[in-house]
LONU-485523 format. One record per residue (C-alpha): residue number from 0; x, z, y negated. Coordinates in steps of 0.2 Angstrom, whole numbers. Each point is the difference from the previous one (the first is absolute). Layout:
# residues N
+-----+-------+-------+-------+
! pos !    xx !    zz !    yy !
+-----+-------+-------+-------+
! NUM !     X !     Z !     Y !
...
+-----+-------+-------+-------+
***
This chain:
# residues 117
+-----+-------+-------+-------+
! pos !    xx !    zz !    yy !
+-----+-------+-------+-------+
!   0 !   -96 !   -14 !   -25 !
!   1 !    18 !     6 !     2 !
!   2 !    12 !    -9 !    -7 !
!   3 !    21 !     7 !     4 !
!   4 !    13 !    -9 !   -14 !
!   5 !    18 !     2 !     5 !
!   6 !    13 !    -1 !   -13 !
!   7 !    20 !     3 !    -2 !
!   8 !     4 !   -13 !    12 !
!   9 !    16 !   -10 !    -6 !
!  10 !    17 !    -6 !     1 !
!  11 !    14 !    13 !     3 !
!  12 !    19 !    -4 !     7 !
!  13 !     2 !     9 !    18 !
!  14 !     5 !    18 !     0 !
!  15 !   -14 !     3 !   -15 !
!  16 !   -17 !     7 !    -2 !
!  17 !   -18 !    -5 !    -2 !
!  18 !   -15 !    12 !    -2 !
!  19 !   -16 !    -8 !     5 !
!  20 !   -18 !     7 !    -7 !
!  21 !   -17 !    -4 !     9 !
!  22 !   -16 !     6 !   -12 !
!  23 !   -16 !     1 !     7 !
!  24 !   -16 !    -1 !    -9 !
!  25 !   -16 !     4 !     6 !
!  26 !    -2 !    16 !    11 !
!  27 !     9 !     0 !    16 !
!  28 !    -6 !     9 !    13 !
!  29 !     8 !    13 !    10 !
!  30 !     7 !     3 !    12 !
!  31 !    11 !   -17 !    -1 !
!  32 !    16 !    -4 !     0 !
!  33 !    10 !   -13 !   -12 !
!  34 !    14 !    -9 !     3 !
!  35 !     9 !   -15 !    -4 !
!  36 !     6 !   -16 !     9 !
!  37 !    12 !   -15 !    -1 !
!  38 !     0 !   -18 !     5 !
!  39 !    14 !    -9 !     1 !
!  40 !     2 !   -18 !    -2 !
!  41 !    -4 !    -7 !    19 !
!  42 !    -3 !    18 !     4 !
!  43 !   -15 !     9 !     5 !
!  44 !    -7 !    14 !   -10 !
!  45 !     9 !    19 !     5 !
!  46 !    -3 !    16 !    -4 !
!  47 !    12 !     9 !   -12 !
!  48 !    -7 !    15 !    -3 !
!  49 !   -16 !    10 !     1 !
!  50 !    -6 !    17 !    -6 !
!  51 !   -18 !     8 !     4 !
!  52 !    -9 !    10 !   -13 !
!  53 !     6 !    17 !     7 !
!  54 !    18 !    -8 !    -3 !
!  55 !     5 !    -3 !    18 !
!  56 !    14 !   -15 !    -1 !
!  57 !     8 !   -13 !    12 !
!  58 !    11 !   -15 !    -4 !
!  59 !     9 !   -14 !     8 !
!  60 !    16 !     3 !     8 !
!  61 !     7 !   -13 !   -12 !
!  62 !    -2 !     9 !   -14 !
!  63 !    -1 !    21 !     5 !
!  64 !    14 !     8 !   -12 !
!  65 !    -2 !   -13 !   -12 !
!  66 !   -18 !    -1 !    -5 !
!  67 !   -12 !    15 !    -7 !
!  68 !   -17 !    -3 !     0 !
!  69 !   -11 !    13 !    -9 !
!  70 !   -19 !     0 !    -9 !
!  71 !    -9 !    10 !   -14 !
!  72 !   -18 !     2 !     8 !
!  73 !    -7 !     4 !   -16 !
!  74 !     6 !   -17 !    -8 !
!  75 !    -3 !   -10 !    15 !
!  76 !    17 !    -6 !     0 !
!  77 !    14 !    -4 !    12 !
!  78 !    16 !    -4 !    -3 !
!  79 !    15 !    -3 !    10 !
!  80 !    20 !     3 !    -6 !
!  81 !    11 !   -12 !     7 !
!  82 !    19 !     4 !    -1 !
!  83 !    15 !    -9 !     8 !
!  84 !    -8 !   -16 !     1 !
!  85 !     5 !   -15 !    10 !
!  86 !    -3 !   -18 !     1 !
!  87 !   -10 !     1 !    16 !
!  88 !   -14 !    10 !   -12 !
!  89 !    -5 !   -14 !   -10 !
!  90 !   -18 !    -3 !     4 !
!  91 !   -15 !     0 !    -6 !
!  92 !    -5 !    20 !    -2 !
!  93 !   -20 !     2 !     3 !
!  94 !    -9 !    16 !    -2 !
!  95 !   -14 !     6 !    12 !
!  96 !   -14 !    12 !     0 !
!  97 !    -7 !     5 !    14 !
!  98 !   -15 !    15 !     6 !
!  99 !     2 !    10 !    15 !
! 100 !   -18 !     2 !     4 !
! 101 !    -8 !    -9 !   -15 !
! 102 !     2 !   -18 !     9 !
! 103 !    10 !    -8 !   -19 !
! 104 !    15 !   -11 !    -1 !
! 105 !     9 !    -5 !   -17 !
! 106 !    12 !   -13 !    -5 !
! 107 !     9 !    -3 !   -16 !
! 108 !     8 !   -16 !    -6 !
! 109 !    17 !     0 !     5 !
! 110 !    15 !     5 !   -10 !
! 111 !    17 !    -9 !     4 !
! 112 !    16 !    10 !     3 !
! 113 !    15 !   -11 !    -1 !
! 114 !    19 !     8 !     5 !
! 115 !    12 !   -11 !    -5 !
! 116 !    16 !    -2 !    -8 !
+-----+-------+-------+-------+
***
């Protein structure tokens, strides 16, 4: 079974920076594509940002120029580089693995991102 832990989640003033991991154990299939999610309190769940295993990327409007999402195939992880944050970030960040023709699809725990002052 797969499991994804995130980490790096935390508390950071508004302007700063957060880099999130996601670590995959167990062999994931390719092709897939990883990505991760928030959820906001009363919000539903959104896609932040995705990349496939051959490194094609997409991102939310509300983050593009901020946010870098990038992924070490060989360590099956995922991160994603958050800079400028603002308050309207603060969620819970969830990581997600899915395959492209290998029917799979992955969730970690959660890790909270709170942008206060």
């Amino acid at each position: 079974q797969v499991q994804l832990v995130e980490s790096g989640g935390g508390l950071v003033q508004p302007g700063g920076s957060l880099r999130l991991s996601c670590a995959a154990s167990g062999t994931i299939f390719r092709p897939n594509t990883m990505g991760w999610y928030r959820q906001a309190p009363g919000k539903q769940r959104e896609l932040v940002s995705a990349i496939t295993s051959s490194g094609s990327t997409n991102y939310a409007d509300s983050v593009k120029g901020r946010f870098a999402i990038s992924r070490d195939i060989a360590k099956n992880t995922v991160y994603l580089q958050m800079n400028s944050l603002k308050p309207e970030d603060t969620a819970v960040y969830y990581c997600n693995a899915r395959g492209t023709f290998i029917q799979f699809d992955y969730w970690g725990q959660g890790t909270q991102v709170t942008v206060s002052s």
